[in-house]
Backbone as CSV, one residue per row, in Angstrom:
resi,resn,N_x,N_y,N_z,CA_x,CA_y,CA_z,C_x,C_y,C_z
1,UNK,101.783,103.703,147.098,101.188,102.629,146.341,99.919,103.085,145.631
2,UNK,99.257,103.908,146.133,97.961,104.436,146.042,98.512,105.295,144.051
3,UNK,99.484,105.541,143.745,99.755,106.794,142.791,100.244,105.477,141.472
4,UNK,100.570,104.125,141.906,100.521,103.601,141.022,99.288,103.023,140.416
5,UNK,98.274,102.734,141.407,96.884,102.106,141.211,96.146,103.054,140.496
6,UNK,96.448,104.442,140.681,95.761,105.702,139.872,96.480,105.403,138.597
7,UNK,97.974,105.384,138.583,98.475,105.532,136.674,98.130,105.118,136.459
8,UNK,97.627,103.066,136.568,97.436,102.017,135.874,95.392,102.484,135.547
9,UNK,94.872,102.870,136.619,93.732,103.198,136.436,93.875,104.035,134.879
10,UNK,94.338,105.305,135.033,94.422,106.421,134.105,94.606,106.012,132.691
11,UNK,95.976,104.855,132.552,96.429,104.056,131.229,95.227,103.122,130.691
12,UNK,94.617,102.607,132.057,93.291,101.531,131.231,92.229,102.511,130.497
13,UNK,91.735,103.482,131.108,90.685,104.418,130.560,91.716,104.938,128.914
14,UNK,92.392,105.087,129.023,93.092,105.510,127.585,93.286,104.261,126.819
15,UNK,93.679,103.454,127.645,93.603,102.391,126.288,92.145,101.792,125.706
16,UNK,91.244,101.804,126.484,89.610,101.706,126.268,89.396,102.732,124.909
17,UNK,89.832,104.332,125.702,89.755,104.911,124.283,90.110,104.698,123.201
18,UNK,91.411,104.148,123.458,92.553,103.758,121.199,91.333,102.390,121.257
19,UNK,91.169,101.515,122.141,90.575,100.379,121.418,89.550,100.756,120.562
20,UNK,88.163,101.656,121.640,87.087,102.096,120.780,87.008,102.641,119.390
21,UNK,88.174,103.951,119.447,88.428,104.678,118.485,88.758,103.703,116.867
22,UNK,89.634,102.915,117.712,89.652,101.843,116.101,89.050,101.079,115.647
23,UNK,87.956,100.657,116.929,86.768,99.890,116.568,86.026,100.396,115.394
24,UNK,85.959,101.699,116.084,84.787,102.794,115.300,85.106,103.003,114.006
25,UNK,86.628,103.384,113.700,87.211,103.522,112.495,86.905,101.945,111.003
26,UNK,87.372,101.006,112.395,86.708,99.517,111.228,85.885,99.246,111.016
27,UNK,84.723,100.067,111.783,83.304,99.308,111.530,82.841,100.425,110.753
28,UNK,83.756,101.904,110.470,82.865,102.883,109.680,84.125,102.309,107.840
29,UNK,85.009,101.268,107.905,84.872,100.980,106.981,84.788,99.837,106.282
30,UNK,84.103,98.836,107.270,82.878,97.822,107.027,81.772,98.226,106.678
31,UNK,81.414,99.199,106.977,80.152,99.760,106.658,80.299,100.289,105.298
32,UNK,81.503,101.135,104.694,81.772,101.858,103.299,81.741,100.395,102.604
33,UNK,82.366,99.671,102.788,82.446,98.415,102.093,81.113,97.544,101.827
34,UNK,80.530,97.588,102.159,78.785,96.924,102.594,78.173,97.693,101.859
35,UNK,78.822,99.010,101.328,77.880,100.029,100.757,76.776,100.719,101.948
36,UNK,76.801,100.738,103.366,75.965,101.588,103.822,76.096,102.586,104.339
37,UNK,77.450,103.289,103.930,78.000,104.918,103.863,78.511,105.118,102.703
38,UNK,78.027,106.650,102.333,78.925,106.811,101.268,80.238,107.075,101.696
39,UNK,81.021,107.484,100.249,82.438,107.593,100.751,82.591,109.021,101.531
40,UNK,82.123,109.933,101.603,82.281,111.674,102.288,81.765,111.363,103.631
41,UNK,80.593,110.115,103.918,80.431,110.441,105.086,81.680,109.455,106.159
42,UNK,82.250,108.533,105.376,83.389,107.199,106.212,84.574,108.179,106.172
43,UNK,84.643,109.026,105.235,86.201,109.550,105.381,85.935,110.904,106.282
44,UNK,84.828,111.570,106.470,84.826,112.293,107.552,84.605,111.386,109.424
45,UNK,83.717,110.388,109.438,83.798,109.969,110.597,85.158,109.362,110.882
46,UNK,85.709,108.958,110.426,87.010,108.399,110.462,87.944,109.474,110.792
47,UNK,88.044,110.564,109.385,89.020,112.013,109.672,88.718,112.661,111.259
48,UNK,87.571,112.316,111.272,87.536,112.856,112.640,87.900,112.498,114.264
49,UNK,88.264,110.766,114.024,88.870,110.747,115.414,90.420,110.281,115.035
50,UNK,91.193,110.404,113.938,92.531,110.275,113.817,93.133,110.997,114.394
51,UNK,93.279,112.554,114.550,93.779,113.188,115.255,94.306,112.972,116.928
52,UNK,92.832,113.136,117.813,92.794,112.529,118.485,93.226,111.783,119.113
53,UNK,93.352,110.326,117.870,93.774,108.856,118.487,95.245,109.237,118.635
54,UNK,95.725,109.676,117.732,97.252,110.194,117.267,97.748,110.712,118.912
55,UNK,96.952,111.727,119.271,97.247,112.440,120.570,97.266,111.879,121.476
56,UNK,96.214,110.830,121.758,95.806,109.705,122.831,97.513,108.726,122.778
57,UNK,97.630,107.952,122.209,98.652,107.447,121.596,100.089,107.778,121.982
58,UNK,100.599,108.973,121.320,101.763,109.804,121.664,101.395,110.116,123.774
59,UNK,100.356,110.303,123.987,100.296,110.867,125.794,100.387,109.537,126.216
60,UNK,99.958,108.217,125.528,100.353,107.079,126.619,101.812,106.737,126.160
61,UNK,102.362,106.872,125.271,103.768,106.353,125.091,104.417,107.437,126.219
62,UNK,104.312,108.444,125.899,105.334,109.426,126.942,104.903,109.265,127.893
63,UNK,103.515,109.276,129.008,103.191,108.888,129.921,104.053,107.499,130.279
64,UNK,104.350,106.308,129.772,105.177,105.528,129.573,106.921,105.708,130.080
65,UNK,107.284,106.339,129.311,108.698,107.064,129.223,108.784,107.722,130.406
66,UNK,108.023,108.786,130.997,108.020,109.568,132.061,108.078,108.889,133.369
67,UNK,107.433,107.903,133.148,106.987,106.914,134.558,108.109,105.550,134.765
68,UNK,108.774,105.602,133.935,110.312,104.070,133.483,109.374,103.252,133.394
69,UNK,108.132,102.894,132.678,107.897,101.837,132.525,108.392,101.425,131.085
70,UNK,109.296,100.659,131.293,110.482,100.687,129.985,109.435,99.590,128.613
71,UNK,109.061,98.550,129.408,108.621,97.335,128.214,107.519,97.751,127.914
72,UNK,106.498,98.734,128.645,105.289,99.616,127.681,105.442,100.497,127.010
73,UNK,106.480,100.628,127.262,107.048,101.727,126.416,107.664,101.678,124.778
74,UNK,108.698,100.239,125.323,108.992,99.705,124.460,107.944,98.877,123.276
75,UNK,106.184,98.661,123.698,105.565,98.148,123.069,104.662,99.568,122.291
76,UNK,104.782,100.661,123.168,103.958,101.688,122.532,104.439,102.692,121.500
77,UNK,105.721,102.752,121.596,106.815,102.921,120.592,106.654,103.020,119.047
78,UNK,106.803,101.977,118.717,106.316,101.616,117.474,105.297,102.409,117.050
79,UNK,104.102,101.975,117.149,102.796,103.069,116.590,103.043,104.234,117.209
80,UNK,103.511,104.647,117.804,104.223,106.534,117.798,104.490,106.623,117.079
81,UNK,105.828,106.117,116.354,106.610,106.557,115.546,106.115,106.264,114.285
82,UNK,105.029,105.719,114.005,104.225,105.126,112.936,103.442,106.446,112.185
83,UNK,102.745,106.475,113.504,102.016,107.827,113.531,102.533,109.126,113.320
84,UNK,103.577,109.383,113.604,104.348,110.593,113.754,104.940,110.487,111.973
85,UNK,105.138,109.616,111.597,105.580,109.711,109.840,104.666,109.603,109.107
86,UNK,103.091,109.329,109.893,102.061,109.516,108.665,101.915,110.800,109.094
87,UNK,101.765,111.427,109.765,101.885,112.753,110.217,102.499,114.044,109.465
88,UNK,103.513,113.270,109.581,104.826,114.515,108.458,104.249,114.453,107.411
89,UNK,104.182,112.818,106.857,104.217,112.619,105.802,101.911,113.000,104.881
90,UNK,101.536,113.921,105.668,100.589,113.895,105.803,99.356,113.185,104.779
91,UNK,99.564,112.066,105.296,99.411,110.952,104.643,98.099,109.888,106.464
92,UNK,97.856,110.978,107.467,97.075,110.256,108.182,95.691,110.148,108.116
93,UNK,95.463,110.910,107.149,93.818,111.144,106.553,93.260,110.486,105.602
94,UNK,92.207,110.201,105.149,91.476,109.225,104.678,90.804,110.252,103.534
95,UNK,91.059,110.097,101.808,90.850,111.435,100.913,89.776,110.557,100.564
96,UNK,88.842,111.163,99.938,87.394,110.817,99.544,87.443,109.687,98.199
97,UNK,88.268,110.525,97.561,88.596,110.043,96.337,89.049,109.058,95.850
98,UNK,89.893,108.510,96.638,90.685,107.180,96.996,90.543,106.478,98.451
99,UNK,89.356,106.423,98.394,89.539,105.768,99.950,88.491,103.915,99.154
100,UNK,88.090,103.837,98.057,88.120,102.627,97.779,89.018,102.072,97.333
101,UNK,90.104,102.609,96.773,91.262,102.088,96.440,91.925,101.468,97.519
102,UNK,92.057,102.749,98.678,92.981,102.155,99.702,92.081,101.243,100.549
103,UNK,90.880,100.720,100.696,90.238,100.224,101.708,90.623,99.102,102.176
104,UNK,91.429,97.792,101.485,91.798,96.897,102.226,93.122,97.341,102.955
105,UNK,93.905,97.856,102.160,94.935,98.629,103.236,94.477,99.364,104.733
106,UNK,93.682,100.224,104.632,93.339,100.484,106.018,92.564,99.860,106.613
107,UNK,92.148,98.422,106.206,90.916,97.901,107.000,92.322,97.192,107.318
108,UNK,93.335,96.969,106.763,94.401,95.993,107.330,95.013,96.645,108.603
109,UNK,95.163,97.875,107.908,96.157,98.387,109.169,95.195,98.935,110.468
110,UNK,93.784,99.113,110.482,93.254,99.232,111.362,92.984,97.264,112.480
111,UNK,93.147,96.766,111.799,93.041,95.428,112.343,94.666,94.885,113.275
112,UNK,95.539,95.830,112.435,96.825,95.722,113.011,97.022,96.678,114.448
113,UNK,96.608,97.730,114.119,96.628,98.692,115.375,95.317,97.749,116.388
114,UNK,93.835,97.639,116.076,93.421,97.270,117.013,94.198,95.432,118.033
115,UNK,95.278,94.808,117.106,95.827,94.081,117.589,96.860,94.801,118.923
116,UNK,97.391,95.483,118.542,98.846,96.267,119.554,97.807,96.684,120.600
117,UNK,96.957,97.299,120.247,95.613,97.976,121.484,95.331,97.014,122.586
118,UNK,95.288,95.889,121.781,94.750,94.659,122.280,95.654,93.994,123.402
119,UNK,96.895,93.901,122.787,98.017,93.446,123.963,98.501,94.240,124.724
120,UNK,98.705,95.730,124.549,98.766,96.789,125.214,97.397,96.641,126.344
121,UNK,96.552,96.563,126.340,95.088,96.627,126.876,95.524,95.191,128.073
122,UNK,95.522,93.932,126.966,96.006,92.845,128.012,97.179,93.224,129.666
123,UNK,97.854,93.769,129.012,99.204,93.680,129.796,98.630,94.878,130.578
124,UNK,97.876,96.252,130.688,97.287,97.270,131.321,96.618,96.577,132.481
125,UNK,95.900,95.902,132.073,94.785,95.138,132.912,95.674,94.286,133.793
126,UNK,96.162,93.351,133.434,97.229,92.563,134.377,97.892,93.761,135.384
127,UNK,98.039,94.309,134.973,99.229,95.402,135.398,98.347,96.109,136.868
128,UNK,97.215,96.419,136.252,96.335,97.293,137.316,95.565,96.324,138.245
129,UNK,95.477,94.847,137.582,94.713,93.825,138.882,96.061,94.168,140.035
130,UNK,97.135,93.888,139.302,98.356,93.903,140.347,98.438,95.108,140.717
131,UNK,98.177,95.785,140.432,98.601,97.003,141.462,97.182,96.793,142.309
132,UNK,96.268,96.799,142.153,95.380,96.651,142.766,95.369,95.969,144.439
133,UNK,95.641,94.548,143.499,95.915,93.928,144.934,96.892,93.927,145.594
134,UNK,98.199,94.245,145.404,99.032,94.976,145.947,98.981,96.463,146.928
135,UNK,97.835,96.936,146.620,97.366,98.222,147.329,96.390,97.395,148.504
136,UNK,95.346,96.485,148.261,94.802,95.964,149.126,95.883,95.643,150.369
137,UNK,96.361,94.320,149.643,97.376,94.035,149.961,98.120,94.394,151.138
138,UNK,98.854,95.788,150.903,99.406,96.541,151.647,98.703,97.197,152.951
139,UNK,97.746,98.196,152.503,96.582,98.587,153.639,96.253,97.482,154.466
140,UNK,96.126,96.408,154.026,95.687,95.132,154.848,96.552,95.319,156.181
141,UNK,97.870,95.116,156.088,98.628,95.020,156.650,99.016,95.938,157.531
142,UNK,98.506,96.913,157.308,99.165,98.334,158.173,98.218,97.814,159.875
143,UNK,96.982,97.416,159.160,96.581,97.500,160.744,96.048,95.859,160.961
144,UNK,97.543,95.731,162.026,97.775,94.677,162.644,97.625,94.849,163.876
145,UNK,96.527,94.076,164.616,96.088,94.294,166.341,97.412,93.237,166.831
């Protein structure tokens, strides 16, 4: 019981990370939008944790897959495979040049990912109170006078 209370532990600290990471990404282009970055410095803070998130992302879906947790899997899915065709399609970076053009687009799709984060995050948390007290739970019980 103890090795599920650790995954669910392990999955919340990663999903903390995608949440932050996209936080950071919307508020560095709220900020381009507000005018209080230029555009070289939003498309480098940004370029710089896509990767990353990408990696974070792909290790909780397969972490997912590996473990049969089938319906997180089935919810983490999607933005894998999202990711994995902006990827090919190397199209996951943010170009200097056009990043006012595209800005309501990625302020959209960053509002969309921090949504999936969000219910992913919900259902983590549920997931780990229950394992939680289920581990209490259990130990409780072992020692019966």
């Amino acid at each position: 019981m103890a090795w599920n209370l650790i995954f669910w532990v392990l999955c919340f600290f990663i999903n903390i990370a995608l949440l932050a990471s996209t936080f950071y990404q919307l508020l560095s282009l709220s900020d381009l939008e507000a005018d209080h970055l230029n555009p070289f410095e939003a498309s480098t803070r940004i370029n710089s944790v896509v990767l990353p998130e990408f990696l974070l992302q792909g290790l909780l879906c397969a972490i997912f897959l590996l473990t049969w947790h089938w319906f997180m899997f089935l919810l983490a899915v999607p933005l894998s495979a999202y990711h994995l065709m902006l990827y090919f399609n190397r199209k996951h970076l943010l170009d200097v040049t056009e990043i006012f053009r595209d800005l309501n687009i990625e302020k959209r799709y960053r509002f969309v990912k921090l949504g999936i984060y969000l219910v992913l995050f919900t259902v983590v948390l549920f997931r780990l109170v229950l394992s939680a007290f289920n581990s209490l739970h259990d130990e409780g019980s072992v020692h019966v006078f």
